[in-house]
C-alpha positions in Angstrom: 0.0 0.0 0.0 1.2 3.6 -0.5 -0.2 7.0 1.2 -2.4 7.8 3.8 -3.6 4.0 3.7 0.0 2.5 4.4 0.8 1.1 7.8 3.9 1.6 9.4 5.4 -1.7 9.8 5.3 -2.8 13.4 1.9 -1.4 13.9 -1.0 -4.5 13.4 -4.7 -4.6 14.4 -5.4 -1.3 15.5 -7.9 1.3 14.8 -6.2 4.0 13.6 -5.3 1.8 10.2 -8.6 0.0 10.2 -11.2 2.8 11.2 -9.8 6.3 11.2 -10.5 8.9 8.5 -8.1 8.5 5.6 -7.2 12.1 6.1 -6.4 11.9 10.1 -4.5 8.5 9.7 -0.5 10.2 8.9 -1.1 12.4 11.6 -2.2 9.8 14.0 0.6 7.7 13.0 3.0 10.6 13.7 1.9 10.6 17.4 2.2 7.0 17.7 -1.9 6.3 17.9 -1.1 2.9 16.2 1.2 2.0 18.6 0.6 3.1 21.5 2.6 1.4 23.7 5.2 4.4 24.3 2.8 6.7 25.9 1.8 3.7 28.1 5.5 3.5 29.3 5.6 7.7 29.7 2.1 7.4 31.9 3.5 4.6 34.2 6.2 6.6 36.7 3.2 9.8 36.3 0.7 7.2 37.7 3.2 5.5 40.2 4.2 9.0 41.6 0.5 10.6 41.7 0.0 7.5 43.9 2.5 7.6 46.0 2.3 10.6 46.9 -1.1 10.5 47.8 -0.7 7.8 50.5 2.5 10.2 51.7 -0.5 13.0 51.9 -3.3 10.7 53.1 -5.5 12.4 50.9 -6.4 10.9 47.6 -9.4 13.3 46.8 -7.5 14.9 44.0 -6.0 11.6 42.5 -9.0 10.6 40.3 -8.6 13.7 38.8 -4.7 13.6 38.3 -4.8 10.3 37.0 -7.0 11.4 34.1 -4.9 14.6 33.3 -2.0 12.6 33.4 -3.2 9.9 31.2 -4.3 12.6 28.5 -0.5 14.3 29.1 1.1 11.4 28.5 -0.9 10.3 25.2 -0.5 13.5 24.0 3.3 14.7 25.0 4.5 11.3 23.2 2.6 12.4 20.5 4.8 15.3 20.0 8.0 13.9 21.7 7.5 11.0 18.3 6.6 14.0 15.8 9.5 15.7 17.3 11.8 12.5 16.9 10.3 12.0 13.2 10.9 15.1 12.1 14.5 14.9 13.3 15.4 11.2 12.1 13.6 11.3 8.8 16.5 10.8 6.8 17.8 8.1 9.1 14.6 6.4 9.2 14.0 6.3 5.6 17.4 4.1 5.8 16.2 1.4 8.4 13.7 -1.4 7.2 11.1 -0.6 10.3 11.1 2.8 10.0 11.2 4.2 6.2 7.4 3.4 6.4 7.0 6.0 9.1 4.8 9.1 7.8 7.4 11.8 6.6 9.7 9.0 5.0 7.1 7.4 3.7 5.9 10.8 1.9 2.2 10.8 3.9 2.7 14.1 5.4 5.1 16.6 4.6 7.9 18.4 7.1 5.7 21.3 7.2 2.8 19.9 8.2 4.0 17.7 10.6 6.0 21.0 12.2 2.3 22.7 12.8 0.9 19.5 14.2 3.9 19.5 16.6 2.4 22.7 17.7 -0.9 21.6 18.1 0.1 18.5 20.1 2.3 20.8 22.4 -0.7 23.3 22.6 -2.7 20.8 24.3 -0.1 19.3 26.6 0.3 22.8 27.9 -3.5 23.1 28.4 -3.4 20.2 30.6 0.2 21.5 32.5 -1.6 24.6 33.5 -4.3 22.7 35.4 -1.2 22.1 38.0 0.3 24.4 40.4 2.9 26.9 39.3 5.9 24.2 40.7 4.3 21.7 38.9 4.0 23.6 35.7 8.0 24.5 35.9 8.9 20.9 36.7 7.0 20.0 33.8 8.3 22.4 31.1 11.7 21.7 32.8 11.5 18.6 31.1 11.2 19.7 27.7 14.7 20.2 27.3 15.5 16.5 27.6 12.7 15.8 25.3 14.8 18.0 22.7 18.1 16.8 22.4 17.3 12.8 22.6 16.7 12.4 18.7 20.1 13.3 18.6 21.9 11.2 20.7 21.9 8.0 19.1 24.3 9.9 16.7 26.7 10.7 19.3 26.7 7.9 22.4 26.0 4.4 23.0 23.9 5.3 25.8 21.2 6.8 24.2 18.9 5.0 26.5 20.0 6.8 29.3 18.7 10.3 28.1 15.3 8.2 27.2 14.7 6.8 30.3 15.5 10.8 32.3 12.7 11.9 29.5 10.4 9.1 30.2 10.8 9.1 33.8 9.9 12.3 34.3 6.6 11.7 35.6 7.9 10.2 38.9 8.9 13.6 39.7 5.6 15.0 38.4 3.2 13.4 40.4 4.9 15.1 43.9 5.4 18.4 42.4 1.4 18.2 41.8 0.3 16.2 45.1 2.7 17.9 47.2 4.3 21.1 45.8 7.2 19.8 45.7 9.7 17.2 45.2 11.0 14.3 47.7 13.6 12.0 48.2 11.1 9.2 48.1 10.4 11.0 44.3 14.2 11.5 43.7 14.5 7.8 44.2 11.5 6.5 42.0 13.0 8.8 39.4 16.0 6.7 39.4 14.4 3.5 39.3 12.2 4.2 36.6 15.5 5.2 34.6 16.9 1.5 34.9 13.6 0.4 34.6 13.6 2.3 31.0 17.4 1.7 30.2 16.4 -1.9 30.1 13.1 -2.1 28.1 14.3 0.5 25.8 17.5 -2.0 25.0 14.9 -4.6 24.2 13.2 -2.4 21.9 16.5 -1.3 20.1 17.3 -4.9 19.2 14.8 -4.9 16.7 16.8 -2.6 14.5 20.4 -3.8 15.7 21.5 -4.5 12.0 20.4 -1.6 10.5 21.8 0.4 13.5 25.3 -0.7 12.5 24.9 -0.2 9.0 24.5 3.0 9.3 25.9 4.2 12.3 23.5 4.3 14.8 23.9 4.1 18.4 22.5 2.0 21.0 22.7 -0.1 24.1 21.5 -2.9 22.5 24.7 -2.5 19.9 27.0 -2.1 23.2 25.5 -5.2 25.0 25.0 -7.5 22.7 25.2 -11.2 23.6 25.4 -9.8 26.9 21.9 -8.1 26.8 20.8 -10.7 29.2 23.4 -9.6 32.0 22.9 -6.5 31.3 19.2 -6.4 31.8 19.3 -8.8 35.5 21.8 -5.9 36.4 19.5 -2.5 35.4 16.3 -4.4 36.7 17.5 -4.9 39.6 18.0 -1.6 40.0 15.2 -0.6 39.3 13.5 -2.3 42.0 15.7 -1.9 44.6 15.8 1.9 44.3 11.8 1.6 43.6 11.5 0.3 46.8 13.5 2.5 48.3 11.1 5.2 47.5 8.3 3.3 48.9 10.4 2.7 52.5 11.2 6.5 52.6 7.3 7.4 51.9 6.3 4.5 54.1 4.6 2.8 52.0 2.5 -0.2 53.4 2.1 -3.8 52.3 0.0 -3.1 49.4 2.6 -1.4 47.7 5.0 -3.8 48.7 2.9 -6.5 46.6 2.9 -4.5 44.2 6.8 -4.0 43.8 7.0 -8.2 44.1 4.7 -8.7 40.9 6.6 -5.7 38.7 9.9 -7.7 39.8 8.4 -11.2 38.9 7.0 -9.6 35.8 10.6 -8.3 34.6 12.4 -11.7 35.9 9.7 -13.5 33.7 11.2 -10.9 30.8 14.7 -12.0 31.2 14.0 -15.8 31.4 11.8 -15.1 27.8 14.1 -12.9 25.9 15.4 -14.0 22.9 17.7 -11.0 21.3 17.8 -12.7 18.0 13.8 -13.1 17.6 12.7 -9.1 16.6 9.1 -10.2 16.8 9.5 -11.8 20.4 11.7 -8.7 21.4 8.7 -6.2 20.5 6.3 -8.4 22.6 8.5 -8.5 25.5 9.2 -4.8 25.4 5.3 -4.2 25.0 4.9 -6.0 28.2 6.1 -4.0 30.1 3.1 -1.6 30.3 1.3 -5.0 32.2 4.7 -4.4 34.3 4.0 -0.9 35.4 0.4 -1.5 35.6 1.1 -4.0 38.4 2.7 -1.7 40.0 0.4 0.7 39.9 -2.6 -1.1 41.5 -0.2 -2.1 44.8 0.7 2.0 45.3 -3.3 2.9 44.2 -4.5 0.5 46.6 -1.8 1.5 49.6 -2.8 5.1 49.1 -6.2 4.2 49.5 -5.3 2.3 52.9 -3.6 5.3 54.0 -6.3 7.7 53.4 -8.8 5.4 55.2 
């Protein structure tokens, strides 16, 4: 297929290709609506931090309403983080067989265009930022520096995971500078966590495009690891959960969240044990499943700030 009705190639069985106006679908594609797994993965640490730091309140009569801001932030900022990163990478991406079927490459919507639905995308993310307090709206355009130089450095480090997963993890810090006013160590730590947490799926993700990476000079932890991906992965999950449940001790979490940090650690141990590098198609479902991950996580620091507000 060719224009508006071509699919990018790792996105199957989802509306945007199947239902959405002709017109709409480049657009949707450019802010990831047929795969929206990414802005899952950016909503988890806002979700996990709105939570916790509700039970560290002991109020959670706000946290309905956060959780649906955040949810619409999150859809919509990786919307305009992936325009962003397409407009950015479009020469690269025509180059990579996963990618060159991406909107701009693919010649579905044109630089221009994609530059004013940037704006629009942003335009509404700042609509739902100003709903916050003024330390939460600064924390939250604070991030939009990050945001702005990742494209880039896959061209320049093998570590371009690192400066994805201070992007995507931003919302651990979010949810106390809307709760609380400001920003804990208990925050400072689940910020940190959800980094390792993102330096591993995100290496999982990159193996996908390992060979075409090389070719052309691309960048990635999955390129640096290699056969040692698996090693690599025990080591930056465990990280993750160790300083995730840090932050729960120093917000004193209770034992709902504590279950809730056991199944997200049995969840990413069940990763590791499943991983095959080599299989592209197994590596995408693995990565994907990492939104079930967070969501497990989720429901044991919902439910403890619910005990602690009873």
């Amino acid at each position: 297929m060719s224009g508006a009705a071509a699919r990018v190639a790792d996105a199957t069985g989802n509306w945007v290709d199947s239902r959405a106006p002709m017109w709409s679908r480049p657009y949707l594609r450019l802010a990831r609506f047929d795969r929206p797994i990414g802005s899952w993965l950016l909503l988890m640490p806002c979700w996990w931090s709105a939570a916790l730091a509700a039970g560290v309140s002991g109020d959670i009569g706000r946290l309905p309403g956060v959780i649906v801001l955040f949810f619409v932030g999150a859809f919509v900022m990786r919307g305009a983080g992936c325009t962003w990163n397409d407009i950015t990478d479009r020469d690269l991406d025509a180059m990579v067989e996963r990618t060159r079927s991406r909107p701009i490459p693919a010649g579905q919507v044109g630089v221009p265009q994609a530059t004013a639905f940037l704006v629009v995308q942003a335009l509404i993310g700042l609509t739902v930022l100003l709903q916050f307090n003024r330390f939460a709206v600064a924390t939250g355009i604070a991030s939009l520096v990050i945001v702005a130089v990742y494209p880039f450095m896959k061209r320049i480090t093998w570590w371009p995971q690192i400066v994805l997963g201070l992007a995507f993890s931003w919302g651990a810090l979010m949810g106390f500078a809307v709760t609380l006013g400001r920003i804990d160590a208990a925050a400072l730590l689940l910020y940190a966590g959800s980094i390792a947490w993102v330096i591993g799926y995100d290496t999982i993700y990159a193996h996908q495009d390992a060979e075409d990476d090389a070719l052309i000079g691309i960048k990635s932890t999955a390129l640096l690891f290699g056969a040692r991906t698996r090693l690599a992965l025990m080591a930056f999950y465990a990280t993750a959960v160790a300083l995730i449940g840090g932050a729960l001790w120093l917000a004193a979490a209770r034992w709902p969240a504590a279950i809730g940090l056991v199944a997200f650690a049995a969840h990413l141990v069940w990763q590791i044990v499943r991983l095959d590098v080599s299989d592209p198609a197994l590596c995408l479902r693995v990565f994907k499943s990492n939104r079930d991950a967070g969501l497990l996580l989720f429901a044991g620091l919902l439910a403890d700030a619910v005990m602690r507000a009873g």
